[in-house]
NUTOR-735514 format. One line per field, with one value per residue: residue number from 1; x, y, z of N, C-alpha, C in turn; residue in three letters. Coordinates in steps of 0.001 Angstrom, whole numbers, plus 500000, padded with zeros to 6 digits. Last residue first. Layout:
REM residues N
pos = (NUM:...) .
n_x = (X:...) .
n_y = (Y:...) .
n_z = (Z:...) .
ca_x = (X:...) .
ca_y = (Y:...) .
ca_z = (Z:...) .
c_x = (X:...) .
c_y = (Y:...) .
c_z = (Z:...) .
code = (ALA:...) .
//
This chain:
REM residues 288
pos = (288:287:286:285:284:283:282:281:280:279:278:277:276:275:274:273:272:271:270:269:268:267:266:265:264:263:262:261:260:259:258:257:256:255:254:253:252:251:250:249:248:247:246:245:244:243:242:241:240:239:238:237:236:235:234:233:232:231:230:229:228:227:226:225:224:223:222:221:220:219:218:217:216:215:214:213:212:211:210:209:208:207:206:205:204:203:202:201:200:199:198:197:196:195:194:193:192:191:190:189:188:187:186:185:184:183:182:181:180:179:178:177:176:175:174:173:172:171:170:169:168:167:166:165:164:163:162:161:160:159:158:157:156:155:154:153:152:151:150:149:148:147:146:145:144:143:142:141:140:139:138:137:136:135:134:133:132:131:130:129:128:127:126:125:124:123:122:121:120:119:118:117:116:115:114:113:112:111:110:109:108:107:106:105:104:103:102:101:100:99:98:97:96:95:94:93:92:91:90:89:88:87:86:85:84:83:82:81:80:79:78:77:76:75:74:73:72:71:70:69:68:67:66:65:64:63:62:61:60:59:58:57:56:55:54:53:52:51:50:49:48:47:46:45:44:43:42:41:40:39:38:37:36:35:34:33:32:31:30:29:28:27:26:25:24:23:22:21:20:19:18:17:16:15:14:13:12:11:10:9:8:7:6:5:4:3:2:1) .
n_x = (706336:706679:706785:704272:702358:699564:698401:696650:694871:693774:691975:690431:689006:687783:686039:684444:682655:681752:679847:677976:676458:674153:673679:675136:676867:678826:681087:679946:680554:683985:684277:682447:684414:686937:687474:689687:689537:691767:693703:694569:697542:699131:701477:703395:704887:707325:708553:709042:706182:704016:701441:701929:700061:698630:696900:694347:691279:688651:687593:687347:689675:692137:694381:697370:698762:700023:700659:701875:701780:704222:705037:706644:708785:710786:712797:712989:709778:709539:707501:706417:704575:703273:701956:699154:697477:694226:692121:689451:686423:685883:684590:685951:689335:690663:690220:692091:694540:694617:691570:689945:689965:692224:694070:693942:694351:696739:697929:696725:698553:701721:701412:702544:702449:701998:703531:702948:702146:699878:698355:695783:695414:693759:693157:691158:689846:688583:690981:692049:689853:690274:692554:691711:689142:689388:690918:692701:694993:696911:698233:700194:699765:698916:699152:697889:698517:697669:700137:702164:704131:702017:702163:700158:698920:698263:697605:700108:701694:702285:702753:705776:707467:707792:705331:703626:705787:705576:702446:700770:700661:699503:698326:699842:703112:704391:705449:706730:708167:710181:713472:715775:716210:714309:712151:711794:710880:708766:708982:706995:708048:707593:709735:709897:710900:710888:712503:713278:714642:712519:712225:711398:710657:709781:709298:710143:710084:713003:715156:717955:719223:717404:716912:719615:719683:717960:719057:721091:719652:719201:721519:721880:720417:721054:723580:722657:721500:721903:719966:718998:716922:715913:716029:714033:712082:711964:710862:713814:714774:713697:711055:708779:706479:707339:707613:706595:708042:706361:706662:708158:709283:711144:713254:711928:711856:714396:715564:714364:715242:718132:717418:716146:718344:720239:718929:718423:721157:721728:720336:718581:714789:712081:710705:710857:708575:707204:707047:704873:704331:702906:702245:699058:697770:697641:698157:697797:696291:698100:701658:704694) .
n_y = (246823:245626:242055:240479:240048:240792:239012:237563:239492:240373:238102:237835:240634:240077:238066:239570:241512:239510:238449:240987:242049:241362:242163:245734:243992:242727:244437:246278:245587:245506:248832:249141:248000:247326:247847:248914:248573:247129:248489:251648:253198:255972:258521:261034:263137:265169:267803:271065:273047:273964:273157:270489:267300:265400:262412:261537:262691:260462:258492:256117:254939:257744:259084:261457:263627:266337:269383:270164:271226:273040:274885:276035:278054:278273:276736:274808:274521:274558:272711:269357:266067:263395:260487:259592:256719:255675:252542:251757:251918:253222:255986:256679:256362:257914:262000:262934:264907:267602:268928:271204:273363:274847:273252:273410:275962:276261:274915:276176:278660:277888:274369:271454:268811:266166:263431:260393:257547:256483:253164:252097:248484:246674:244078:241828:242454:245232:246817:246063:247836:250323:251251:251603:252776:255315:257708:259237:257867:258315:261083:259211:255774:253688:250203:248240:245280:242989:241948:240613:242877:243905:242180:243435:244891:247165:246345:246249:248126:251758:254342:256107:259226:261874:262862:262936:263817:266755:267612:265716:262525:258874:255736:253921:253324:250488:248601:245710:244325:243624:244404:243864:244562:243094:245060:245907:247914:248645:251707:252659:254764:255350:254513:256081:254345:251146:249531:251951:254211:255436:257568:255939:255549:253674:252712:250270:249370:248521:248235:249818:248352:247639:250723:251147:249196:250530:253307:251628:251072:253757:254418:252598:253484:256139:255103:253836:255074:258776:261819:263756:263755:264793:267463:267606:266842:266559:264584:262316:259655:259433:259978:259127:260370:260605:257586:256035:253638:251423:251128:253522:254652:256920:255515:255321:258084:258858:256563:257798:260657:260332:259089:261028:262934:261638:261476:264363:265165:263444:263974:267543:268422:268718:268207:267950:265651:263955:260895:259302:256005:254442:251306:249246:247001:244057:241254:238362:238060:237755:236264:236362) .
n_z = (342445:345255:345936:347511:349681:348739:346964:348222:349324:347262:346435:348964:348760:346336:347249:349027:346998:345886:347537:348307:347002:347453:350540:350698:353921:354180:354015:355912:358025:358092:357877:360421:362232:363239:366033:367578:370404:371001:371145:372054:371325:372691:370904:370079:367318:366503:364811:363236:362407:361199:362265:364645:365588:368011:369249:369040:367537:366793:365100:365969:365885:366909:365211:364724:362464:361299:360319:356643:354408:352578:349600:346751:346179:347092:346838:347867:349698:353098:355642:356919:356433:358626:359553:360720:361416:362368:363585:362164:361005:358681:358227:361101:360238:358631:358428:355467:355035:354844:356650:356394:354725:356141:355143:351916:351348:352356:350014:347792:348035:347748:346077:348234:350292:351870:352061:354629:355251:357034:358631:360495:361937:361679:359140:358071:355555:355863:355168:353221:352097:353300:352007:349299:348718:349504:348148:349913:350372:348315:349078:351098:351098:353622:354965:357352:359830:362323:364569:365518:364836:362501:359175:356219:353356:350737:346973:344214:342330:342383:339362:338717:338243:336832:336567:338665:340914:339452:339717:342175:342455:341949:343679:345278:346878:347490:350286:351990:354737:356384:356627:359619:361798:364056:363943:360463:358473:355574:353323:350999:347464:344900:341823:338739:335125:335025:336786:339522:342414:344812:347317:350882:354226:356713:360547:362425:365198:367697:368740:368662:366858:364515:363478:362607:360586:358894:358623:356799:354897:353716:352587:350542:348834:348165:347020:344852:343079:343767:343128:341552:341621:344435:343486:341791:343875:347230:349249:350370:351218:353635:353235:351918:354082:357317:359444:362790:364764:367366:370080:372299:374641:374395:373459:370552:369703:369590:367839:365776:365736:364699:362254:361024:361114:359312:356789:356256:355493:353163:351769:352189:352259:351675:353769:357228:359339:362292:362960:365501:367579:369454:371167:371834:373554:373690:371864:372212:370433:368287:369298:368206) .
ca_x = (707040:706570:707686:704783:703432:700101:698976:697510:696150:694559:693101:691631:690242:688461:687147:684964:684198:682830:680925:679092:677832:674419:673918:673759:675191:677606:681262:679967:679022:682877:684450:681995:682696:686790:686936:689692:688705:690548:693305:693729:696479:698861:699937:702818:703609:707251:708276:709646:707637:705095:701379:701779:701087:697818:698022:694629:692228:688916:687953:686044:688681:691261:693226:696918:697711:700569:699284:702268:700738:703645:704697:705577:706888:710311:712757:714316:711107:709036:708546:706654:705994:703053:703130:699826:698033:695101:693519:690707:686817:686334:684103:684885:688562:689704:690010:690677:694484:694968:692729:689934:688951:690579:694229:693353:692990:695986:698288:696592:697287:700818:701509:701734:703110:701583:704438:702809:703111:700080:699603:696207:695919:693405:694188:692214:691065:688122:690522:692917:689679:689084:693031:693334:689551:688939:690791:691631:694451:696146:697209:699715:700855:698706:699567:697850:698235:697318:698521:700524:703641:703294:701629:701472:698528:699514:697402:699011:701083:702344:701461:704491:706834:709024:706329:703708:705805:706470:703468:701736:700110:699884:697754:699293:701770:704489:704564:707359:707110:709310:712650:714978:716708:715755:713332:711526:711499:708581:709510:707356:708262:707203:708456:710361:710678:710380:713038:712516:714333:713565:711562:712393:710149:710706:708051:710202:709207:711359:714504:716864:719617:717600:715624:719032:720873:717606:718476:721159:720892:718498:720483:723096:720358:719699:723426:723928:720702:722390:720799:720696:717045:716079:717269:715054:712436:711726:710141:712725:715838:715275:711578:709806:706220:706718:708225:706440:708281:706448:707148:707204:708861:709526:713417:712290:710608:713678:716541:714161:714200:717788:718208:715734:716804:720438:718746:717433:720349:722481:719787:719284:716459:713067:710448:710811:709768:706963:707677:704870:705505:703162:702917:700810:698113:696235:698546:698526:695328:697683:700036:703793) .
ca_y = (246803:246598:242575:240441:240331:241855:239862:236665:238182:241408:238709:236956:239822:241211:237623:238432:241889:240422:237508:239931:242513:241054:241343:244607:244449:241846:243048:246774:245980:244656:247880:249712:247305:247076:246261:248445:249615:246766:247896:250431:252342:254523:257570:259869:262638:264251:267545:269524:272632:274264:273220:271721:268124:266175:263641:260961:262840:261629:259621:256501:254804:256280:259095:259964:263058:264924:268530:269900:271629:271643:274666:275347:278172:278982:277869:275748:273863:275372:273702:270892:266930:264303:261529:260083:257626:256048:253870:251231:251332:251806:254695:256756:255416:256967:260451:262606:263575:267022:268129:270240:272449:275593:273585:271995:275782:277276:274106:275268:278799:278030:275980:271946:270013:267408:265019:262030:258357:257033:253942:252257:250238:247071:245369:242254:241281:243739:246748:245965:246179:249545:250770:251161:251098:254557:256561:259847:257946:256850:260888:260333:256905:254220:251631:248934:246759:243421:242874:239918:241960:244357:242429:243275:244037:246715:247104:246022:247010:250358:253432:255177:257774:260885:262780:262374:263095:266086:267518:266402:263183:260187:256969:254015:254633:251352:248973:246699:244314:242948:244817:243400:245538:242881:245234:244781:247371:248508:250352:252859:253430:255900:254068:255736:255499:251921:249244:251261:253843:254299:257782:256134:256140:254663:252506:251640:248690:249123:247358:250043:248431:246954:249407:251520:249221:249183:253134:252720:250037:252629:255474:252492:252159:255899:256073:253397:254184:257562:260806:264087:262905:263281:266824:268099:265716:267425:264354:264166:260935:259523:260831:259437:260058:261233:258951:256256:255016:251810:250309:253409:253213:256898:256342:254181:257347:259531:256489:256076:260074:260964:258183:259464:263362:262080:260195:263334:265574:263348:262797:266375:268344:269222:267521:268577:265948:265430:261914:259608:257683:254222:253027:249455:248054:244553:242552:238700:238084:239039:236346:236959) .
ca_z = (340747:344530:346070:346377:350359:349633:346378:347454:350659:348146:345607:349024:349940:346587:346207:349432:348192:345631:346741:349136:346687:346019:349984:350525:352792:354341:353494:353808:357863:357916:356787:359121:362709:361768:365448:366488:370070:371244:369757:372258:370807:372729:370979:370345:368618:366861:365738:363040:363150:360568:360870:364217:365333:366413:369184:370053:367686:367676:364084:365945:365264:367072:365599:365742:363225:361326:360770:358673:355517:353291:351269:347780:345133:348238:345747:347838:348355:351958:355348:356640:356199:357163:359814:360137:361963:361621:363591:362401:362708:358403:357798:361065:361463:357649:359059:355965:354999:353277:356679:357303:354695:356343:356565:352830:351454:353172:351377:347941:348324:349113:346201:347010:349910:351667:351997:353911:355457:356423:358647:358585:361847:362221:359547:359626:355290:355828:357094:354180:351506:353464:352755:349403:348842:350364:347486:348936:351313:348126:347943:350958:350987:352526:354483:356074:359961:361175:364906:365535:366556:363766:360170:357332:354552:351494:348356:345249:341775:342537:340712:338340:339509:337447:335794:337655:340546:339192:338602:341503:342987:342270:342876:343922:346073:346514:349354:351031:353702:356470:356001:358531:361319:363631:365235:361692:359087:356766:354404:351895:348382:346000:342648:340247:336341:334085:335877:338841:340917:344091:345693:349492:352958:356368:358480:361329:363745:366860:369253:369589:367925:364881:363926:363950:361751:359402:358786:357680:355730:353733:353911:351650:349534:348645:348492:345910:344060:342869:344402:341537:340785:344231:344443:341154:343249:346138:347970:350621:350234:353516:354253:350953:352890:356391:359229:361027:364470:365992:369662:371683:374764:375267:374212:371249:369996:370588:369547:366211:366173:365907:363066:361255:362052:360208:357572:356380:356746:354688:352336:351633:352815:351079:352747:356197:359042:361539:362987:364390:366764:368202:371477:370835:373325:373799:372573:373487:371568:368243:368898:369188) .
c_x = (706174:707574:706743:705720:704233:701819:700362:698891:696553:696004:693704:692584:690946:689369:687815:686059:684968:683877:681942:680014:679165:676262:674794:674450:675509:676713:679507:680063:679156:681318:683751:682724:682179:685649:686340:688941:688762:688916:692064:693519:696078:697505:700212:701597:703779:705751:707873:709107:707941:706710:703000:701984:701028:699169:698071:696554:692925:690300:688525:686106:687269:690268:692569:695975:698195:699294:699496:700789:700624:702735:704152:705814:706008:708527:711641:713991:711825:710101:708061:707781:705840:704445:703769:700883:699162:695938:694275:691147:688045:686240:684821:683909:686915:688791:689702:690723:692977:694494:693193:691216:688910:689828:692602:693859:692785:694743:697408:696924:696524:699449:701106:701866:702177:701652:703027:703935:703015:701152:699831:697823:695860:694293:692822:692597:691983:689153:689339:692233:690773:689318:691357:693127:690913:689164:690466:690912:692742:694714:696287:698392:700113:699606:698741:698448:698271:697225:698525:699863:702264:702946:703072:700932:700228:698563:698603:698628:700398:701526:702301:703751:705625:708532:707058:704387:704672:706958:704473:702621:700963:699713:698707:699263:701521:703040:705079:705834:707474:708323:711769:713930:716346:716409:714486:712568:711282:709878:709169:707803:708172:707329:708390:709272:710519:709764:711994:712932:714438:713592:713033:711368:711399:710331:708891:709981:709403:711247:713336:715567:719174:718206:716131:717763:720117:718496:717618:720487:720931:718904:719759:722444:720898:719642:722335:723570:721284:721611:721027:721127:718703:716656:717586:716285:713813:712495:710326:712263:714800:715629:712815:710828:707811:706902:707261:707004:707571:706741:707013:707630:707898:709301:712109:713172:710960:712787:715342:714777:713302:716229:717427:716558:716531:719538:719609:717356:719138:721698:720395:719286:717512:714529:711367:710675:710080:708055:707350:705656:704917:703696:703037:701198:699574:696575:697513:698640:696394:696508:699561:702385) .
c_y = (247988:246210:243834:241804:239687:241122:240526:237875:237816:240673:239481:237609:239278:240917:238849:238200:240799:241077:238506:239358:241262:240996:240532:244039:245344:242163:242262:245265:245616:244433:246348:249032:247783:247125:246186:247643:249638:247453:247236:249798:251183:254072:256516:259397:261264:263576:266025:268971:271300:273934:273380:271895:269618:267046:263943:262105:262525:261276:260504:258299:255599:255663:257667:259843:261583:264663:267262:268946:270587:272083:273008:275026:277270:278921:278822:276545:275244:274692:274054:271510:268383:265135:261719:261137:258030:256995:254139:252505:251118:250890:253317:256134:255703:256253:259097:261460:262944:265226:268104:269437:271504:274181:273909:272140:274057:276578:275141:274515:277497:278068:276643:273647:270278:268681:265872:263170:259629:257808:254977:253497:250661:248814:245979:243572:241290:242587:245406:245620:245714:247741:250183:250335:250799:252940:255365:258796:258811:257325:259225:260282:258193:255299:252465:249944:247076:244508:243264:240906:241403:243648:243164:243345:243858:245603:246533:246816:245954:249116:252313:254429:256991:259370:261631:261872:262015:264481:266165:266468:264473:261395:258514:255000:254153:252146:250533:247577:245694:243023:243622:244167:244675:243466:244652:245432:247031:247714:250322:251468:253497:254803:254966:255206:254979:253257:250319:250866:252415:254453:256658:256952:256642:254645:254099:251625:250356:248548:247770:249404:248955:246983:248534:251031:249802:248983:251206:252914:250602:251392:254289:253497:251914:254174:256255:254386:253676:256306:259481:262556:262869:262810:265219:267716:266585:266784:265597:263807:262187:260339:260537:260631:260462:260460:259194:257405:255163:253216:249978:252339:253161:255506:256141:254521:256108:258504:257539:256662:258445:260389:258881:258928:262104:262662:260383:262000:264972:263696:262770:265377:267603:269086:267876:267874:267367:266725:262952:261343:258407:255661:252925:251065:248335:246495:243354:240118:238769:239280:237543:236999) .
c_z = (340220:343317:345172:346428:348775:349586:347278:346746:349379:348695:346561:347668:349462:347562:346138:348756:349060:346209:346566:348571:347360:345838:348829:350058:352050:353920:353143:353362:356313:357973:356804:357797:360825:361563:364142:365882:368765:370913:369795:371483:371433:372359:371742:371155:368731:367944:365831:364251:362884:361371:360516:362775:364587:366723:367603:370639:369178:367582:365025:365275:365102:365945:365664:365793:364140:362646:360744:358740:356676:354028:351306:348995:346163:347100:346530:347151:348768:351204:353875:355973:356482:357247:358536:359925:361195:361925:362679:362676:362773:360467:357427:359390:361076:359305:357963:357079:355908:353625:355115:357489:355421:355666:356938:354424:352105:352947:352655:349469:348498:349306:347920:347233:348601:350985:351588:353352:353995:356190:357094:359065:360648:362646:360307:359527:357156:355672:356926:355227:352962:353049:353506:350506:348786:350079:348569:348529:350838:349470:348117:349987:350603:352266:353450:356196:358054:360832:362850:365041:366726:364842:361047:358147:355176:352582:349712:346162:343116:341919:340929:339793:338250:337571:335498:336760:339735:339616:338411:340320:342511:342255:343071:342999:344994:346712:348954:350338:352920:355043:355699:358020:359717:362818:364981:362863:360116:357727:355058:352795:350191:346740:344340:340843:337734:335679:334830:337741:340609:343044:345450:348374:352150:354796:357828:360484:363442:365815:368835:369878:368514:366537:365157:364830:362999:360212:359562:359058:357004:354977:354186:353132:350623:349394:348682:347059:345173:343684:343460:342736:340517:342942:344213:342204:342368:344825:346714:348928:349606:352293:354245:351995:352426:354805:357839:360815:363072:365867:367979:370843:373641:375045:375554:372725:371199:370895:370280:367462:366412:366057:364753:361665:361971:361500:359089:356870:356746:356189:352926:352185:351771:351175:351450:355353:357703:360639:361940:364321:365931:367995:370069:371021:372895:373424:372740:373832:372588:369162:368958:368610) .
code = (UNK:UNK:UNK:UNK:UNK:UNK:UNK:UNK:UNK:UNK:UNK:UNK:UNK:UNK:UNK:UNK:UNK:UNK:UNK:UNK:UNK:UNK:UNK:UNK:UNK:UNK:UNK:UNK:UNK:UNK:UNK:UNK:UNK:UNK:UNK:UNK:UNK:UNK:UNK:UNK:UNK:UNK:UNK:UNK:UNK:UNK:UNK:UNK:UNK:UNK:UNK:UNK:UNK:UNK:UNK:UNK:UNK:UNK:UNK:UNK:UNK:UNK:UNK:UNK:UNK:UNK:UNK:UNK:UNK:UNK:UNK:UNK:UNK:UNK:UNK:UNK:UNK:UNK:UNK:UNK:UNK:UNK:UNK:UNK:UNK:UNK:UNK:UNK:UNK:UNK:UNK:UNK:UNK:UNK:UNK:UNK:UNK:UNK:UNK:UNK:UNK:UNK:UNK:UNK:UNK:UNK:UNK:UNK:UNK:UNK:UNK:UNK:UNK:UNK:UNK:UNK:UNK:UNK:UNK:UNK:UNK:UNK:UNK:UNK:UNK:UNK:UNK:UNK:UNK:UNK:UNK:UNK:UNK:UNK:UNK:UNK:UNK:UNK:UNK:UNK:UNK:UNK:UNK:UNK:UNK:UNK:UNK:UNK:UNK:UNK:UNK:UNK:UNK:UNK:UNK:UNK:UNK:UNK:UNK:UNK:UNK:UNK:UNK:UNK:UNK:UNK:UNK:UNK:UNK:UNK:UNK:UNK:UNK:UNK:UNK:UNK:UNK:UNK:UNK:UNK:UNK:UNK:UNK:UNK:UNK:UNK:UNK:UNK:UNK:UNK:UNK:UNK:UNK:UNK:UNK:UNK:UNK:UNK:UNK:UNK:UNK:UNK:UNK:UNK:UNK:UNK:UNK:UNK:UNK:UNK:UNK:UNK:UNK:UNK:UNK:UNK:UNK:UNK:UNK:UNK:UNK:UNK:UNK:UNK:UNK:UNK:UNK:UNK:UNK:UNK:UNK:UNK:UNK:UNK:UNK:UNK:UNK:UNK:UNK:UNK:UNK:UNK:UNK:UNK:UNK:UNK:UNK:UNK:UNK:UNK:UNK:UNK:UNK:UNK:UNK:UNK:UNK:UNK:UNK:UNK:UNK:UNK:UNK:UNK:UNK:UNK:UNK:UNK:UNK:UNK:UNK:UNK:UNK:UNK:UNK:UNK:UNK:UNK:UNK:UNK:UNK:UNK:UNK:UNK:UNK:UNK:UNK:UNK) .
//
């Protein structure tokens, strides 16, 4: 499918805990591919590391066999409702874990793969190491980026993306941190900054709630949809499980501020030029 042919994409975004087990985690990701794909939407994103939850004293009790096998799982349902599901692992690695987010095809194929760069918290300092590119993919013709929670701080994850085409940035989120910390990025605005107003692409993000089992951190919810131009298109609550959707004009995508930067000043041009094509030579290399 060409990318003149689409002119508008339904797109999900689910608003999940971050603490569960992986039973009850791929049990709501199932339930919500069949909701989204229900309303006719033709991408579900779920929260950052949403099959096996980002508390990690749980994750390190899951074996790779049953994180793989949620996994399968998961691409079964892609497949029999007919979506693009962007689903989230902590994997293990030949050196510690990688933050992993999937992209699955309607055929229940996994299209592209990216790893978090930059982390984020104690523990997964600890645990995780950075990926090894930026993301590019495409959905149904249409050029889209990821970023994973924290990367989204770091404007050239997904800027170099929006000069190279992408025209969505997809964020998948856990938010979490002490409470005073998850109070102070509600009052400063967001944990996850429009990127549409200096790039021209949609972003849309589906972040986590609730509290660890121990009750020391919170999430700060707020899962977004925003056009380019940074206005909110559906915006979720700080503390329920829930679900928005969007339809994206893509036509309203025209990348106008990442490609301004390509051209001035000047001096810089070559660079961010050879910045692209390293990106396209990189993007569809397996996370390591």
């Amino acid at each position: 499918m060409s990318q003149d042919v689409i002119q508008a994409l339904q797109v999900s975004c689910v608003q999940m805990h971050w603490a569960k087990s992986l039973s009850f985690n791929v049990e709501r990701t199932l339930h919500y591919i069949a909701h989204a794909a229900s309303l006719g939407s033709r991408v579900v994103v779920f929260p950052e590391a949403n099959l096996t939850g980002y508390y990690f004293p749980q994750v390190l009790e899951l074996s790779a066999g049953s994180v793989a096998k949620a996994l399968k799982t998961v691409c079964r349902a892609a497949a029999q409702h007919n979506v693009w599901v962007i689903a989230g692992t902590l994997g293990k690695a030949r050196s510690r874990y990688l933050n992993l987010a999937h992209v699955i095809g309607p055929d229940g194929e996994i299209t592209h793969e990216y790893a978090k760069i930059h982390m984020a918290g104690a523990d997964e300092k600890r645990y995780c190491r950075g990926g090894n590119k930026l993301s590019l993919f495409t959905v149904d013709g249409i050029r889209c980026t990821l970023a994973i929670c924290r990367d989204g701080r770091h404007p050239e994850v997904y800027r170099l993306p929006a000069m190279a085409g992408a025209q969505i940035l997809f964020q998948p989120s856990c938010s979490s941190d002490e409470v005073e910390a998850v109070i102070w990025k509600r009052v400063a605005g967001r944990a996850q900054q429009p990127a549409g107003p200096s790039t021209g692409i949609f972003h849309c993000v589906a972040n986590t709630i609730g509290q660890s089992p121990d009750g020391a951190q919170s999430s700060s919810g707020a899962s977004f949809i925003r056009e380019p131009g940074g206005m909110p298109l559906a915006e979720a609550g700080w503390y329920q499980e829930e679900m928005i959707t969007a339809t994206l004009d893509l036509a309203r995508a025209d990348r106008r501020y990442a490609m301004d930067s390509m051209a001035r000043p000047p001096f810089l041009k070559k660079y961010w030029a050879q910045m692209v094509r390293d990106l396209e030579k990189r993007c569809d290399l397996p996370p390591r």
